[in-house]
N, C-alpha and C positions, 0 to 999 in steps of 0.2 A: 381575496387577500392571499399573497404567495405562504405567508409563516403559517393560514390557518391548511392550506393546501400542505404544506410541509408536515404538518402535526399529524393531519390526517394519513399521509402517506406512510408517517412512521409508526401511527398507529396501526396499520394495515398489515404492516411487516413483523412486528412484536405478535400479531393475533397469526399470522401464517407460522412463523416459527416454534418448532418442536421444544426444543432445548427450554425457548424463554417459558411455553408455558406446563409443559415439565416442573420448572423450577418455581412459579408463584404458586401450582398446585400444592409442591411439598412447603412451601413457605404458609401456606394458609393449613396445612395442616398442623406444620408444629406449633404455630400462633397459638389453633385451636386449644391443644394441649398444653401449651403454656397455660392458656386462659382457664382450661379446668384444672389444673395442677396449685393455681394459686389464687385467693379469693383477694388480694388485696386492692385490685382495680374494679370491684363489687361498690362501689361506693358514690358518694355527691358528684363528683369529678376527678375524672385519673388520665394519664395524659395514654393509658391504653386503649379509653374509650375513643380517643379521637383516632387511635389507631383501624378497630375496628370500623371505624366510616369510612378511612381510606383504602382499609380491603373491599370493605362492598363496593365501595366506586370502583375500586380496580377491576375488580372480579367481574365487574359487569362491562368496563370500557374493552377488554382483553381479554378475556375469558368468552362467558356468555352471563345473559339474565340469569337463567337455571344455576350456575353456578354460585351467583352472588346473593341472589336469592337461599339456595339452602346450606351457605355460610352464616346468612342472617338468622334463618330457622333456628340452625345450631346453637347461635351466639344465643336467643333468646331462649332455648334452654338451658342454655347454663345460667343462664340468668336467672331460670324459673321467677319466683315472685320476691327478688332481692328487692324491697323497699328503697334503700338504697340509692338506686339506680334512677337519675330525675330523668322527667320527662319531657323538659329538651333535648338529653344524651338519646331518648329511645325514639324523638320523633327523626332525630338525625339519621339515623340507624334505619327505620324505616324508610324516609325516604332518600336515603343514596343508593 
């Protein structure tokens, strides 16, 4: 299918380029910092947690596993044992 060959082609090009991934490194860092700086996405459902599944997808489609991987590490320690946090939001998390 030509669009699935076009996605891939621009995925290939976003993962070669410096600048782009430069720029989602620093973006997943100040996320991070966001995310320890304020507890209020600590909760049943917040529209941050859906955020955090679409950095691990990122981080893993454009980045690498290892990357997206130890943003997830991180995310779950900040999470440590927030009750809180269901576990649909952490199987998500897990598996993206």
């Amino acid at each position: 299918n030509n669009l699935y060959l076009k996605s891939m082609i621009e995925i290939d090009m976003l993962k070669q380029d410096d600048l782009v991934q430069k720029n989602l490194l620093r973006s997943q860092n100040w996320f991070i910092n966001f995310l320890k700086n304020n507890n209020h996405w600590k909760s049943y459902s917040d529209h941050n947690q859906l955020r955090i599944t679409r950095v691990i997808e990122c981080l893993r489609l454009l980045i690498s596993d290892k990357e997206a991987d130890n943003f997830y590490s991180e995310i779950l320690d900040i999470v440590g044992k927030c009750p809180k946090i269901n576990a649909t939001t952490l199987k998500f998390w897990k598996d993206a």
